[in-house]
C-alpha positions, -999 to 999 in steps of 0.1 A, spaced: -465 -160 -191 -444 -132 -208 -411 -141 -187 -414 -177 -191 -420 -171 -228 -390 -151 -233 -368 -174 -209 -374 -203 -226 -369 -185 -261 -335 -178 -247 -330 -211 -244 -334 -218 -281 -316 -191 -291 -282 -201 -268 -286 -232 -287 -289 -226 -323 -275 -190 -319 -298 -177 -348 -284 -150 -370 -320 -134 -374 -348 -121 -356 -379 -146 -362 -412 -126 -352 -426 -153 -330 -454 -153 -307 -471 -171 -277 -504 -163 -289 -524 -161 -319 -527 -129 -341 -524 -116 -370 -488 -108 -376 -457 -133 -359 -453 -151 -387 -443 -184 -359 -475 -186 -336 -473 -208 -310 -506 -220 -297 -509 -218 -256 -521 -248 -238 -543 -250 -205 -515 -230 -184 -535 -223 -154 -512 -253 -138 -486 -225 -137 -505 -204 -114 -506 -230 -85 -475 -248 -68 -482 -282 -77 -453 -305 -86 -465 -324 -113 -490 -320 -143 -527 -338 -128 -531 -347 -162 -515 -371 -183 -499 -365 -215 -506 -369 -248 -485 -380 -275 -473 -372 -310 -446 -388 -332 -416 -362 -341 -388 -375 -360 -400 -412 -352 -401 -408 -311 -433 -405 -295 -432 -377 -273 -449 -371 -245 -466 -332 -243 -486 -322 -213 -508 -291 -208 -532 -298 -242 -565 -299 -238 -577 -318 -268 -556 -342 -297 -547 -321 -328 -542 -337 -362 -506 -317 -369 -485 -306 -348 -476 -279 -372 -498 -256 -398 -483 -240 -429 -505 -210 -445 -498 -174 -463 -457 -176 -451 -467 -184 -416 -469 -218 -393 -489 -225 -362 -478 -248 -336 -506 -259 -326 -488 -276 -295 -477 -254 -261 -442 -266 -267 -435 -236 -242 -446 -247 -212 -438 -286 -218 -400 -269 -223 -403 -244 -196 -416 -274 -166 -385 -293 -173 -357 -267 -180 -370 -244 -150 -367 -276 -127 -405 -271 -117 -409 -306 -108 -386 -307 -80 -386 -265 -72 -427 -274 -56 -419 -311 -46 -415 -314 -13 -401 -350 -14 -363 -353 -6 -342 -384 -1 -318 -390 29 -287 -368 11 -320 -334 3 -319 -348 -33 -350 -346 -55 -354 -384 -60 -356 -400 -93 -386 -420 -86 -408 -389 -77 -400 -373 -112 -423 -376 -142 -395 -391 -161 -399 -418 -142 -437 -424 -140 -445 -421 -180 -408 -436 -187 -390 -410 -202 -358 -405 -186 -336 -411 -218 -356 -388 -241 -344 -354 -244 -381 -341 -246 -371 -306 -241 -348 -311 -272 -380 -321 -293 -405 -295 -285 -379 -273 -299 -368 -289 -329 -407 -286 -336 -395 -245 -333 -365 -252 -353 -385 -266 -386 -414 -238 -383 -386 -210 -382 -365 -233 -411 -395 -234 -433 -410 -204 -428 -376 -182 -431 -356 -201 -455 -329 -206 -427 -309 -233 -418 -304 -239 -380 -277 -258 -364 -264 -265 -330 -242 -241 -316 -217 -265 -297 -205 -291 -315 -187 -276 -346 -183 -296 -377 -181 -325 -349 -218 -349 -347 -217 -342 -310 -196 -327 -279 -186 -345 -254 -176 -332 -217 -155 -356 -199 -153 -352 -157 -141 -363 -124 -150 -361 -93 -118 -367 -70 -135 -375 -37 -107 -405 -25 -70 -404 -31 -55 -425 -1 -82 -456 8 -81 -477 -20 -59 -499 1 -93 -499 27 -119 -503 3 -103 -528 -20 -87 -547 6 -117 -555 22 -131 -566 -9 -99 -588 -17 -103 -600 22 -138 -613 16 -129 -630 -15 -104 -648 -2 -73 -631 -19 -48 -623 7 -17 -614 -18 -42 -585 -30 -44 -575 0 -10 -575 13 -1 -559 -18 -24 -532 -12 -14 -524 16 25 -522 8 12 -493 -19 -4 -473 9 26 -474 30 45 -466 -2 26 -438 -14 14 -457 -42 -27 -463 -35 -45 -470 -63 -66 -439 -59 -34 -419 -59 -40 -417 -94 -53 -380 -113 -18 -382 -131 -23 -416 -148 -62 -405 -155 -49 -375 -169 -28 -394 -189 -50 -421 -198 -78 -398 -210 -45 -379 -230 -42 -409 -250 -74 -401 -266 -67 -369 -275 -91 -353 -251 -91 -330 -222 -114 -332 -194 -125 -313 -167 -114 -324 -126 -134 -313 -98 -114 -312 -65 -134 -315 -30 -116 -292 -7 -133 -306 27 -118 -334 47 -142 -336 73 -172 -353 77 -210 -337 76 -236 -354 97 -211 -386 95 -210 -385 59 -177 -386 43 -163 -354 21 -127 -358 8 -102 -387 24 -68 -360 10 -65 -323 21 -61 -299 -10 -40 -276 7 -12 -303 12 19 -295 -14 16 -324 -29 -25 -322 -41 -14 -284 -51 14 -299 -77 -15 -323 -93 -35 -290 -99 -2 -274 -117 4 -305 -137 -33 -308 -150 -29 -268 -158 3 -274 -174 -16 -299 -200 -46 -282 -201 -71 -297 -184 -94 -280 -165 -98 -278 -124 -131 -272 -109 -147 -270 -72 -165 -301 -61 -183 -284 -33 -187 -310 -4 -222 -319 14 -227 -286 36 -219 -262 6 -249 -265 -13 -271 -255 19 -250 -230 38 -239 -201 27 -202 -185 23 -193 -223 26 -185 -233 -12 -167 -200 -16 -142 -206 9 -136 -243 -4 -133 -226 -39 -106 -204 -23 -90 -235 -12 -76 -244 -45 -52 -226 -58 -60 -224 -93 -87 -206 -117 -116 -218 -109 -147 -212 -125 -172 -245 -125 -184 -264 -95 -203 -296 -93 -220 -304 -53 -207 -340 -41 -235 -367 -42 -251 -342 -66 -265 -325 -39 -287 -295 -49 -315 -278 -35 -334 -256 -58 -347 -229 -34 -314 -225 -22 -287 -236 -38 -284 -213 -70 -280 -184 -46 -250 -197 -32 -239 -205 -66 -241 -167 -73 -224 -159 -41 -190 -178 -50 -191 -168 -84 -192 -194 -101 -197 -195 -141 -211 -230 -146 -221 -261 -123 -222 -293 -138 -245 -312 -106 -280 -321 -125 -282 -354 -131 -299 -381 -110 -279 -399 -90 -304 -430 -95 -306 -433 -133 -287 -419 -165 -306 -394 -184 -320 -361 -187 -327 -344 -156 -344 -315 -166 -351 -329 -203 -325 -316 -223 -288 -321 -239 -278 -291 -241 -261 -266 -217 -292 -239 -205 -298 -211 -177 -319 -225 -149 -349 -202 -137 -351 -185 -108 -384 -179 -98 -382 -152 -74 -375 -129 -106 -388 -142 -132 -349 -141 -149 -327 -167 -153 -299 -175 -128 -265 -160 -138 -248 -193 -143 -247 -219 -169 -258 -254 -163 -239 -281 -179 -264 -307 -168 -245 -344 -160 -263 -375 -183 -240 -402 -169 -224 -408 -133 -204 -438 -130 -217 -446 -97 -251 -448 -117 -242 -473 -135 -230 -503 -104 -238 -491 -72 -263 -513 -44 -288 -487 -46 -289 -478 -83 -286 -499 -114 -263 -525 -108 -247 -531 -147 -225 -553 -160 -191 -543 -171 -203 -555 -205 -242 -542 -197 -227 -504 -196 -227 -497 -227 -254 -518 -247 -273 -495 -217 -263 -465 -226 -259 -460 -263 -292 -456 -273 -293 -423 -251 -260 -409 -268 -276 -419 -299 -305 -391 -289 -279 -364 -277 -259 -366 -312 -292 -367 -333 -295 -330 -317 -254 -325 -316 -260 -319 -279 -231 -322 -251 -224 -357 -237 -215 -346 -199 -202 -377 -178 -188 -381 -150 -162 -409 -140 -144 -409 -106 -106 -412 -105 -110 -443 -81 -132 -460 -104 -94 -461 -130 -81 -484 -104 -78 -520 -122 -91 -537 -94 -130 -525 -101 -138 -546 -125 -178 -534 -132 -177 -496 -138 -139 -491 -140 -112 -489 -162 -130 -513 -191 -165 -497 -194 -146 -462 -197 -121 -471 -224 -156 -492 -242 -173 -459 -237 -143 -438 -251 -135 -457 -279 -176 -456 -289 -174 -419 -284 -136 -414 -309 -157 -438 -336 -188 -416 -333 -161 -387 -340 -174 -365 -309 -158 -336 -300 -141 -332 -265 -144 -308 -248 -138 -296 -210 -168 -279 -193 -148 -244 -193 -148 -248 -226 -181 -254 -234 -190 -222 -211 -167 -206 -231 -188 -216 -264 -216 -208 -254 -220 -178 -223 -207 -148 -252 -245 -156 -266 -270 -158 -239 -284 -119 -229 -276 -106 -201 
C-alpha cells in the first residue's frame, strides 16, 4: 500500500501545494506526528469493483460522509495527543477507490458507447454523486496537518477568487441546425421557422455556425473558455463524429480568431480515438494550432486503454470524466488530479480536469430531462460544495446548444448559470490554464 499511499498524498499536495514537509504516516508508530489509521484493505488485493460492504458514516463540516473499508464505528474521527493526531479513519483508501477510478478500471459493465455507466457506480447506489467525498477525507488531512503544524492550508487554484471556474465546448455540429431544428419547427407546426432555417443554411448562416458569437457571448463576461474541435467527419459504427471538416479554410480562421483573443483550442477526439491507437494523434495533427488538452466525444473513455493513447499523442490534460447520465463527481473530487495507472503503480503523465456539468446532462431523452428554469435550482447546491473547497467548476456547453431556438438547455440556462457564477465572484479560467497552475507542482 506504499504506492497508493504516496499517490494519493500527491494528490493532496497538488492541491494545497504545502510549503513544508509534514511527517505523515499510513500506519501507527511512534514518530509521524499525522498517523493515519489503515482500514480493512485486503479489498485492494482482489479485482472486485465495488466495496461488499456498506459504508459508514460520520458528519465533517455538517455533511455526512460516506467512508468504506472500517471495520468498526469510532467516536472521533480525529485524536489530538503530545503534538500529534491520529486519524482514526482510512481516508486513504476511501480517496485512493475514487481518484484511481477503481470502480469502473474492474467493472466489467459498459453501456452501448464502452462507457462506465452511471447507474453501476457507488455514487449512485448510496446517493452520493454531488458530494465531493474525496474532497472531505482530505480536508480531515488538512485540519490534522493545520493543528498539529500551526499551518494554514489553502487551495492552490483559485487565487484570492472563492472558486475557479473552467468554461468548455465541445463543437461537434456547425452546419445542421437547419436539420435538427427544422424538424422540430416541422412537427410543431411552425413552417416560417422552417423556411427561415433553411434560407440560413443556404446562406451560410446556420445557427450552429456560431463559435464566433459564443466566443463573443462568453467575452461579455469577462471570461475565456476553452473549445474542443472534433477533427473526424466520418461516422464510427454509424455513429456520427463531426458534421464540418477542420481542415477547410474557413474552420482554420475560427481557430486563429479564438487564438487571437485568447481562448484556448483543444482536441475533441471522436469515437474511435479513445480505443485505437495512433488515431487521436493524427486528429490532434489536424488542427492547426497548439494543442495541448483533449476531451473524447460522448465522453468516451476506457480505463485499461485509453490513458495510454493519451500518453501516445501527448497530450497535457483531458477534461472527459464526467458521467454522461448525471452532473457530479466522477471520481469524487473538485479538483484537477493524476489518474492511476495500475500497471505501475505511478500516476499517468497527464492531468485530469475532471467535467461536473455537460449540458446534454441536463435535457436529453435518456438523462435528466430539466427545465430551463429546473437547471439551475439543480445544480447550485453542487457548486455550493466545489467553492466550500475553492475547487474548479469544469462545464461543458455545446456551441449548438447558443442557438436561440433551444429553449431547455440553451442560451437562458447558460447566461442564469454565468450570471450565478460572476455573483459568486469565481474565477475563469481556460483548462490550459488551469494545467498551467497547477502541473509546475506535481513530482515527476
Amino acid at each position: 500500500m506504499e504506492a497508493i499511499f504516496r499517490y494519493v498524498l500527491d494528490q493532496f499536495n497538488l492541491i494545497y501545494q504545502p510549503q513544508q514537509v509534514f511527517a505523515i504516516s499510513y500506519g501507527i508508530n511512534n514518530f509521524s506526528r499525522i498517523q493515519i489509521k489503515p482500514g480493512d484493505i485486503t479489498f485492494f488485493k482482489k479485482t472486485g469493483a465495488l466495496p461488499p460492504k456498506p459504508p459508514v458514516y460520520y458528519t465533517w463540516q455538517n455533511q455526512l460522509i460516506p467512508f468504506w473499508f472500517e471495520e468498526k464505528q469510532v467516536d472521533e474521527l480525529i485524536t489530538f495527543a503530545d503534538g500529534k493526531a491520529l486519524i482514526q479513519v482510512d481516508i486513504i483508501a476511501n480517496a485512493f477507490y475514487f481518484l484511481s477510478g477503481w470502480q469502473e478500471y474492474y467493472s466489467p459493465v459498459r453501456d452501448q458507447y464502452g462507457r462506465f455507466p452511471y447507474p453501476e457506480s457507488l455514487q449512485k447506489k448510496y446517493g452520493f454523486i454531488t458530494l465531493p467525498v474525496v474532497n472531505y477525507y482530505f480536508d480531515i488531512l488538512k485540519t490534522a496537518i493545520e493543528q498539529v503544524y500551526g499551518v494554514t492550508l489553502q487551495s492552490s487554484l483559485a487565487g484570492s477568487a472563492p472558486f475557479t471556474t473552467c468554461l468548455t465546448h465541445d463543437v461537434d455540429n456547425c452546419q445542421t441546425a437547419w436539420r435538427v431544428e427544422g424538424w422540430q419547427a416541422l412537427k410543431q407546426g411552425k413552417f416560417l421557422n422552417f423556411l427561415k432555417l433553411g434560407w440560413q443554411k443556404i446562406t451560410d448562416q446556420d445557427n450552429w455556425f456560431n463559435v464566433p458569437a459564443v466566443m463573443r457571448t462568453v467575452q461579455h463576461y469577462g471570461a475565456k473558455s476553452t473549445f474542443f474541435f472534433l477533427p473526424n467527419a466520418h461516422k464510427y459504427q454509424g455513429i456520427a463524429n463531426a458534421d464540418y471538416a477542420i481542415t477547410q479554410p474557413f474552420y482554420q480562421s475560427w481557430l486563429t480568431l479564438l487564438q487571437q483573443n485568447n481562448f484556448e483550442i483543444g482536441v475533441h477526439g471522436s469515437h474511435v480515438t479513445a480505443l485505437e491507437p495512433n488515431k487521436l494523434t493524427e486528429e490532434k495533427q489536424k488542427i492547426k494550432a497548439p494543442v495541448r488538452g483533449n476531451r473524447f466525444h460522448y465522453l468516451r473513455f476506457e480505463p485499461q486503454q485509453t490513458p495510454a493513447l493519451l500518453k501516445q499523442a501527448g497530450i497535457a490534460y483531458d477534461s472527459t470524466l464526467g458521467f454522461s447520465e448525471h452532473f457530479g463527481f466522477r471520481h469524487g473530487t473538485c479538483f484537477p488530479f493524476y489518474l492511476f495507472n495500475f500497471e505501475t503503480s505511478r500516476a499517468h503523465p497527464f492531468l485530469e480536469i475532471p467535467l461536473q456539468v455537460m449540458d446534454a446532462t441536463l435535457h436529453h431523452p435518456r438523462y435528466l430531462q430539466l427545465t430551463a428554469e429546473e437547471i439551475l435550482p439543480a445544480i447550485t447546491p453542487m457548486l455550493t460544495e466545489i467553492e466550500k473547497f475553492g475547487g474548479c467548476f469544469t462545464w461543458l456547453w455545446h456551441n449548438e446548444n447558443f442557438s436561440k431556438n433551444n429553449v431547455h438547455n440553451g442560451p437562458a440556462a447558460f447566461h442564469q448559470i454565468m450570471q450565478y457564477l460572476v455573483n459568486r465572484n469565481t474565477s475563469f479560467k481556460t483548462a490550459g490554464q488551469v494545467f498551467d497552475l497547477l502541473q509546475q507542482h506535481y513530482p515527476e
